[in-house]
MIDOSE-1310 file (N, C-alpha, C; in nm, 2 decimals, decimal comma, always signed):
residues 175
xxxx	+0,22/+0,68/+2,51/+0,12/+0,62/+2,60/+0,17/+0,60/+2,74; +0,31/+0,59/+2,75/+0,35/+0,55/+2,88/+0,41/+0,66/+2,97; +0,35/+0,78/+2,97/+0,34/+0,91/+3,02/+0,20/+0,91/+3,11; +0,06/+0,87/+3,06/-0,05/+0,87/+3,13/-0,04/+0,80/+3,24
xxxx	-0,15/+0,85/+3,31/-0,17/+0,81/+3,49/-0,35/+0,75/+3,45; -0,35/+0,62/+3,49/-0,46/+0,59/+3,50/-0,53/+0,55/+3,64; -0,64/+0,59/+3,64/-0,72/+0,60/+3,73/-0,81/+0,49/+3,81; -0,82/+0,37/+3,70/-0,90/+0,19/+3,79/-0,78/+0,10/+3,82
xxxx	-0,80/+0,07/+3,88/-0,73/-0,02/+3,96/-0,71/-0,14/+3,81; -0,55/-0,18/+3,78/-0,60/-0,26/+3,66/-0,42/-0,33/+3,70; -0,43/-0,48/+3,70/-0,41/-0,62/+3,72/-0,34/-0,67/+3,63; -0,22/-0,73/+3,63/-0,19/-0,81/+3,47/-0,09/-0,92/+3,54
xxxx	-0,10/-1,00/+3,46/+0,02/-1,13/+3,52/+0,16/-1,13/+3,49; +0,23/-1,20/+3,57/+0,35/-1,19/+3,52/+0,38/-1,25/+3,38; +0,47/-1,16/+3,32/+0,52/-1,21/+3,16/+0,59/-1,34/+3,19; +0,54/-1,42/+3,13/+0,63/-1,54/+3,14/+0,79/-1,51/+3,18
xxxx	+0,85/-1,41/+3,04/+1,01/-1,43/+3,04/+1,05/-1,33/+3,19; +0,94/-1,28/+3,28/+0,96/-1,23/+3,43/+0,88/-1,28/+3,56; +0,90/-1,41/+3,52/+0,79/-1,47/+3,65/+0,91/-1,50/+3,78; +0,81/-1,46/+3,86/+0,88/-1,49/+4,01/+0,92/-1,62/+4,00
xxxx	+1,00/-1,69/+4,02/+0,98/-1,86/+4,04/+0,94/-1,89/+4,22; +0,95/-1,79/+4,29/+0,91/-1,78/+4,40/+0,78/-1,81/+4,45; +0,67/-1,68/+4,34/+0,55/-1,66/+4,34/+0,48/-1,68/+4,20; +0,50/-1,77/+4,14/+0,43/-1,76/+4,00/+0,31/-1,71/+4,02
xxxx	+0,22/-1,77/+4,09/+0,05/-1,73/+4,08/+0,00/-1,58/+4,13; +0,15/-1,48/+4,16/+0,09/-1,32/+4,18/+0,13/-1,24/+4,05; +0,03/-1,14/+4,04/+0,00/-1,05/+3,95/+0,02/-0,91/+4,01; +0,09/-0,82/+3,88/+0,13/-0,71/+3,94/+0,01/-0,60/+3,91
xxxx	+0,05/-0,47/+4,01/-0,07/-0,39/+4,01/-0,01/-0,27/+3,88; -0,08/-0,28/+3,82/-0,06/-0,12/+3,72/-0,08/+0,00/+3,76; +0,04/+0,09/+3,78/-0,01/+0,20/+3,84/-0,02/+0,34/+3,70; +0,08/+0,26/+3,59/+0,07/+0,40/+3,46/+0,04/+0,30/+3,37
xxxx	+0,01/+0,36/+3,25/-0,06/+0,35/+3,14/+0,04/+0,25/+3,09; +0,05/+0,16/+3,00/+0,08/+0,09/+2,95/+0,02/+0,00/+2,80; +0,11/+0,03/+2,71/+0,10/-0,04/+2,56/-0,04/-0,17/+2,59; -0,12/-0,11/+2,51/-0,21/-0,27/+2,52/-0,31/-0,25/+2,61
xxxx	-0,32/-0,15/+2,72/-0,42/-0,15/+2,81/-0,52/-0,04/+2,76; -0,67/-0,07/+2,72/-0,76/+0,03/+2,67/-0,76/+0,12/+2,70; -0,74/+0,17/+2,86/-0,69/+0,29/+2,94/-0,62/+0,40/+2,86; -0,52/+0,33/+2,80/-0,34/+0,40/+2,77/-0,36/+0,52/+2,68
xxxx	-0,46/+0,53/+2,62/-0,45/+0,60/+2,49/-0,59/+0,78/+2,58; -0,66/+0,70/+2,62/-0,75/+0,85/+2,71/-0,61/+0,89/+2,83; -0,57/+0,81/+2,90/-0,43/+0,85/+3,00/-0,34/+0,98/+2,92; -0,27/+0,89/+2,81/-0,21/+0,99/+2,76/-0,27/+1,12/+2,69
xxxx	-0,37/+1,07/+2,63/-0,45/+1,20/+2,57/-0,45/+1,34/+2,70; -0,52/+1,28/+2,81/-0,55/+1,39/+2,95/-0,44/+1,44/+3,01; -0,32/+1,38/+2,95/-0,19/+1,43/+3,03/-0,14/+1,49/+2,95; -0,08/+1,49/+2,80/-0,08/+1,57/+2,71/-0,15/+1,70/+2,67
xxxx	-0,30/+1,68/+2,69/-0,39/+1,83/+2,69/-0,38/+1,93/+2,83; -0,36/+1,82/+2,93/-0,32/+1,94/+3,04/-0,20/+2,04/+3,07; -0,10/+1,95/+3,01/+0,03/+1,97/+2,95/+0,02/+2,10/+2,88; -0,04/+2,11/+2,78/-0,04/+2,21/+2,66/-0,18/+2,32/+2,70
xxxx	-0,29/+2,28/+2,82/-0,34/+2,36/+2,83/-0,25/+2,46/+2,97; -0,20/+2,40/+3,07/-0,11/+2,45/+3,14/+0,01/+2,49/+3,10; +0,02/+2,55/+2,96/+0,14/+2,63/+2,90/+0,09/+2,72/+2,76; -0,04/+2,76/+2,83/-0,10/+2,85/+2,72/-0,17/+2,84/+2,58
xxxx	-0,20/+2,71/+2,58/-0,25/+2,70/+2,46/-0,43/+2,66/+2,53; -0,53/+2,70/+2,39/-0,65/+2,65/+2,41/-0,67/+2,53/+2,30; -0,80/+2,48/+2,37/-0,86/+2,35/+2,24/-0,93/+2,42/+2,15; -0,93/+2,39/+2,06/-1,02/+2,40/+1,98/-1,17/+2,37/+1,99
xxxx	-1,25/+2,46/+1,88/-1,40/+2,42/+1,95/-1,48/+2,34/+1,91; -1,40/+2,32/+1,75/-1,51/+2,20/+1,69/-1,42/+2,06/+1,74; -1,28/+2,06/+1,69/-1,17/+1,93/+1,72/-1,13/+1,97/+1,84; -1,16/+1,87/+1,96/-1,12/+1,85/+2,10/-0,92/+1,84/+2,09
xxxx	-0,88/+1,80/+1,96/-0,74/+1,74/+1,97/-0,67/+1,86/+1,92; -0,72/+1,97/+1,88/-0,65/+2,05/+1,78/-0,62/+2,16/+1,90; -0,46/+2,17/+1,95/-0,45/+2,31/+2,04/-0,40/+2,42/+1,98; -0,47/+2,53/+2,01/-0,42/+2,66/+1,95/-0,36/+2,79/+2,05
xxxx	-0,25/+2,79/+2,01/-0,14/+2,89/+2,12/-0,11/+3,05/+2,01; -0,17/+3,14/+2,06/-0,17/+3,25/+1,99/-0,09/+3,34/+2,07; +0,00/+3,40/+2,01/+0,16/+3,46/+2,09/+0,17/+3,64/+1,99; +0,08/+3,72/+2,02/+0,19/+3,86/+1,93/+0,13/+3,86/+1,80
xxxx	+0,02/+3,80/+1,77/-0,02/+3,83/+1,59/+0,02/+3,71/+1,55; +0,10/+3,60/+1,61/+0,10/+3,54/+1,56/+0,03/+3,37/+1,61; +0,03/+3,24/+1,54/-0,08/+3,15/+1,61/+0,03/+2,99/+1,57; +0,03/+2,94/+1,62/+0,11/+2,78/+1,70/-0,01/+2,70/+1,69
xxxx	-0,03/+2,57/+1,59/-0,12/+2,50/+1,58/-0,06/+2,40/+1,61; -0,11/+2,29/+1,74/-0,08/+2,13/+1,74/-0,19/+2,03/+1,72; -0,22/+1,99/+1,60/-0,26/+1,85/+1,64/-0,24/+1,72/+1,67; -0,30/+1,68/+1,75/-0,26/+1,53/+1,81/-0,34/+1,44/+1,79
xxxx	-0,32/+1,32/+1,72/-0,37/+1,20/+1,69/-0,31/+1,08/+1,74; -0,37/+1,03/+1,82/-0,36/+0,89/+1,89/-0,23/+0,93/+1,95; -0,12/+0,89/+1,89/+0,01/+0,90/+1,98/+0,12/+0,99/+1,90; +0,02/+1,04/+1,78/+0,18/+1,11/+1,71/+0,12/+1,29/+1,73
xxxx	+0,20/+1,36/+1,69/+0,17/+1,54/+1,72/+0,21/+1,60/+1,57; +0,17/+1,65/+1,49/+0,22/+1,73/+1,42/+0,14/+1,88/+1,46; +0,22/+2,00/+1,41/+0,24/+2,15/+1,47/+0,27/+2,18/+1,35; +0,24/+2,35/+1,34/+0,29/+2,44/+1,25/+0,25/+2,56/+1,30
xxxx	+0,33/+2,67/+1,22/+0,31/+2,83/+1,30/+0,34/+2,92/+1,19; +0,29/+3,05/+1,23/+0,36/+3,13/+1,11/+0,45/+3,22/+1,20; +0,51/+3,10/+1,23/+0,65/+3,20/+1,29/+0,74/+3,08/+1,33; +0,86/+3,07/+1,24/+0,93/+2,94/+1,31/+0,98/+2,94/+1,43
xxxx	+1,02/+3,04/+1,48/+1,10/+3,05/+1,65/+0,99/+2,99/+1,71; +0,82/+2,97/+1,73/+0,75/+2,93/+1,81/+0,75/+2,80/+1,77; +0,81/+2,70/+1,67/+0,75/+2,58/+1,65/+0,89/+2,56/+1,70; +1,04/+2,59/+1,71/+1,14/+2,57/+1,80/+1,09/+2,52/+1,91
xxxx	+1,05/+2,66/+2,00/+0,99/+2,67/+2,10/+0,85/+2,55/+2,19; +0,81/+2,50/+2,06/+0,71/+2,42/+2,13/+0,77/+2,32/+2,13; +0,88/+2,23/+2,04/+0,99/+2,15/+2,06/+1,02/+2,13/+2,15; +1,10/+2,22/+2,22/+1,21/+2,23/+2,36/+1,10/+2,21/+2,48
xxxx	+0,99/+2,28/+2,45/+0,87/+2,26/+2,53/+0,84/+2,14/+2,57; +0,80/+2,05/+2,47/+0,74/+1,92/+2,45/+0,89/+1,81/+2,49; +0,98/+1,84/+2,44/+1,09/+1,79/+2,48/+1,15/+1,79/+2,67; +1,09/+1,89/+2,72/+1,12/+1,88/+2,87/+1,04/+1,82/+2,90
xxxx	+0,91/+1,80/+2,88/+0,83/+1,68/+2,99/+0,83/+1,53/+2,91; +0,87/+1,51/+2,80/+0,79/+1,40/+2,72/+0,95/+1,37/+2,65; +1,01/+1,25/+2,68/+1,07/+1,19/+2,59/+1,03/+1,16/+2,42; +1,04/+1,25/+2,33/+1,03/+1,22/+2,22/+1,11/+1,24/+2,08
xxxx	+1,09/+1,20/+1,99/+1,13/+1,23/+1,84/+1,05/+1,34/+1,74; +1,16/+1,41/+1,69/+1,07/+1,50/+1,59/+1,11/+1,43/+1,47; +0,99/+1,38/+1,36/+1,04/+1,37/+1,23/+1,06/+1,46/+1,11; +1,08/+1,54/+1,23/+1,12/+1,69/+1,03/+0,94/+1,70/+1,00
xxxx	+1,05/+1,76/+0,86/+0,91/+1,84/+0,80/+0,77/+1,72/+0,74; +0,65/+1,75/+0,79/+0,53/+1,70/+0,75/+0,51/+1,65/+0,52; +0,50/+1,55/+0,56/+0,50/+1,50/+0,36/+0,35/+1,47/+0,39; +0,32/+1,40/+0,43/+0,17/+1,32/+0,44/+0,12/+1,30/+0,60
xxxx	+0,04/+1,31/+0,60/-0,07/+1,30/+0,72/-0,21/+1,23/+0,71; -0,24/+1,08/+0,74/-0,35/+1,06/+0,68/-0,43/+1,06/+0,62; -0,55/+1,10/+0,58/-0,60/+1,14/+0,49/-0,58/+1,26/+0,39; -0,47/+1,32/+0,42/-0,50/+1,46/+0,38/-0,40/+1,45/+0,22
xxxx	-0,39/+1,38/+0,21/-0,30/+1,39/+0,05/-0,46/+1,28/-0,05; -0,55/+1,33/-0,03/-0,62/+1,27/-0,13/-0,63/+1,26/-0,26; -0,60/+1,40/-0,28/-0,59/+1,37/-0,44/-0,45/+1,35/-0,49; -0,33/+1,33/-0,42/-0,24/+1,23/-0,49/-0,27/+1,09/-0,51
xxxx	-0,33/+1,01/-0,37/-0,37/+0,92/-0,35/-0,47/+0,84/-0,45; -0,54/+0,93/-0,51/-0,65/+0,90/-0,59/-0,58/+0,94/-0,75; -0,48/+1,01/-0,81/-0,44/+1,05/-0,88/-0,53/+1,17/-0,96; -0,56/+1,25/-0,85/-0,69/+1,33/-0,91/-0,60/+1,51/-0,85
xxxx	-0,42/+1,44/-0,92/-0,37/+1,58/-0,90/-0,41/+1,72/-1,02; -0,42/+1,64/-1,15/-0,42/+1,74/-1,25/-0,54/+1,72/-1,24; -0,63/+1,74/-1,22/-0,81/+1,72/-1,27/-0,81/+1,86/-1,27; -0,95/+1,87/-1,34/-1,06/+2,00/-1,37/-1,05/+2,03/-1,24
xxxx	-1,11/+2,16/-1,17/-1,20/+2,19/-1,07/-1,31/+2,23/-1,10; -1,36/+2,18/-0,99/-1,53/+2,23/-1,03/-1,57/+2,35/-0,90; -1,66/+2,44/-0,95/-1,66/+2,54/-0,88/-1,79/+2,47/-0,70; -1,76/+2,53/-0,61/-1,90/+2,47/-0,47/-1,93/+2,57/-0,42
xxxx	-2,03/+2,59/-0,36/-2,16/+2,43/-0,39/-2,18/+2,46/-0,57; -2,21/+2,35/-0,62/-2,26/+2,32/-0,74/-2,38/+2,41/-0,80; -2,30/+2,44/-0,91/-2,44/+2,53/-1,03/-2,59/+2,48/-1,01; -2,69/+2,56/-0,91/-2,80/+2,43/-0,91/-2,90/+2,47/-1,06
xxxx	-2,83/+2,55/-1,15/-2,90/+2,58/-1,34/-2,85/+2,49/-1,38; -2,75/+2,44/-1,35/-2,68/+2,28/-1,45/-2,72/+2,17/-1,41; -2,75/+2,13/-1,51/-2,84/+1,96/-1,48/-2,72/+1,90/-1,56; -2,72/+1,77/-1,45/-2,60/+1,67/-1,46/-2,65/+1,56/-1,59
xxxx	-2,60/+1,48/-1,62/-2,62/+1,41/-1,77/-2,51/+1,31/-1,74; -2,51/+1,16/-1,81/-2,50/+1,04/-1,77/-2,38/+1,07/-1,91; -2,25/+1,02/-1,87/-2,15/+1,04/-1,98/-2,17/+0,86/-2,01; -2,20/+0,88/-2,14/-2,25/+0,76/-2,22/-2,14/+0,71/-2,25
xxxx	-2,04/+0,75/-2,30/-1,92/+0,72/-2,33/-1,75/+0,67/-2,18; -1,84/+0,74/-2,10/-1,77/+0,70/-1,97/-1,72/+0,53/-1,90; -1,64/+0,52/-1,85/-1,62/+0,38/-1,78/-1,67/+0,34/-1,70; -1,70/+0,26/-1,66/-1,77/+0,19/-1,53/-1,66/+0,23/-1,40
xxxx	-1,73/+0,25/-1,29/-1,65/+0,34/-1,20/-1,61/+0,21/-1,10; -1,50/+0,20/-1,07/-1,47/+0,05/-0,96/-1,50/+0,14/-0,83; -1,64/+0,04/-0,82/-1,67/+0,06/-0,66/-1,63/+0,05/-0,55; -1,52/-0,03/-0,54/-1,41/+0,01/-0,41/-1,35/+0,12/-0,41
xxxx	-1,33/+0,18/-0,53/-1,25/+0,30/-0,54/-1,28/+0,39/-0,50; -1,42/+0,41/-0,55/-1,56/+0,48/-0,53/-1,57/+0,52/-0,40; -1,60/+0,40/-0,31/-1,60/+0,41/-0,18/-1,48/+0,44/-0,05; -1,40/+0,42/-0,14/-1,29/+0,49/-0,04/-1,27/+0,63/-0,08
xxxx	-1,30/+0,66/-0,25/-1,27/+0,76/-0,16/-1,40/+0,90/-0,11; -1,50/+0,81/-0,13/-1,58/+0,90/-0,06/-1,56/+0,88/+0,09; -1,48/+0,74/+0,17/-1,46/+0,76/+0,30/-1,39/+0,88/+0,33; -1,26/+0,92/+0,24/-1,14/+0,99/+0,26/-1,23/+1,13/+0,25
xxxx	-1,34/+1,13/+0,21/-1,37/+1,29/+0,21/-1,46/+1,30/+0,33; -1,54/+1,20/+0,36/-1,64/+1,24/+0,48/-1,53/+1,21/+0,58; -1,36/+1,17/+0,62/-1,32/+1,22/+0,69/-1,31/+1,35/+0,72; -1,26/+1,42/+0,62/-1,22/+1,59/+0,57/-1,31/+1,65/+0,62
xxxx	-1,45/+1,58/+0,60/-1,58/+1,69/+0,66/-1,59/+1,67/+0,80; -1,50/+1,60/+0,85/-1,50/+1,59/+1,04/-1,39/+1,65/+1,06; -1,25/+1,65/+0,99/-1,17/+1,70/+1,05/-1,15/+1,85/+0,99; -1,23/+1,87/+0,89/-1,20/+2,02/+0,84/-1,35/+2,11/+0,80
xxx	-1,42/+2,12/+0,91/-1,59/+2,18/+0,90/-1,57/+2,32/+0,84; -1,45/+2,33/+0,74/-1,45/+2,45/+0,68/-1,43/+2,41/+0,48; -1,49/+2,33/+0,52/-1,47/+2,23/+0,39/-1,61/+2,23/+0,37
């Protein structure tokens, strides 16, 4: 967040544990993005995308966040979410390469290899690793039938995880 350049004029008082004892009643002017300011998060988003679109990569057409850098046959995916970045490529030397990249303008941390990513581990989450699959779109000759013998379904469960899929259907319209 504290890479972005914001653009309105925006005010905040002195921290207590840095007050002038000179001038208590002045307030400093904010000139970059800062933790906590609703600004900070579009700031860095516009300086990050220009960043990666001024080094060859495009956006994506359905996800604004998702950039795609195609090099020789081969393709360098970043997505960016709020303030974290995960990448992948089918070619390791380019996901080096966007490292050292990302590491010359942007003070950051790489955490190794990707385990989980928000939504996307759902059916561990739900323990719906070993299940049946069912084939989609659905058999429309097969008529569904009420398992008499079945459990009552806990409606929170229900509902989350039908949230976790109508995420899927915004972040992955190939689903």
């Amino acid at each position: 967040f504290l890479y972005g350049m914001i653009e309105e004029e925006v005010y905040v008082c002195q921290p207590p544990e840095f007050e002038d004892p000179d001038h208590p009643n002045k307030v400093y002017k904010v000139v970059k993005a800062l933790y906590g300011l609703h600004q900070a998060l579009r700031a860095w988003y516009e300086t990050l995308a220009n960043y990666l679109l001024g080094n060859g990569f495009h956006r994506g057409k359905i996800d604004q966040t998702l950039f795609i850098k195609r090099q020789k046959g081969d393709i360098l995916l970043v997505q960016v979410y709020v303030h974290g970045i995960i990448f992948g490529s089918t070619k390791k030397e380019l996901c080096i390469e966007f490292e050292r990249l990302m590491k010359d303008k942007f003070q950051m941390s790489s955490l190794g290899e990707l385990t989980f990513f928000l939504g996307l581990q759902v059916l561990r989450k739900f323990n719906f690793s070993d299940v049946k699959s069912a084939s989609t779109p659905v058999d429309m000759e097969k008529t569904l039938v009420k398992d008499v013998d079945g459990d009552d379904v806990d409606v929170h469960l229900y509902r989350s995880m039908i949230g976790s899929l109508m995420y899927l259907t915004t972040s992955r319209p190939d689903i």
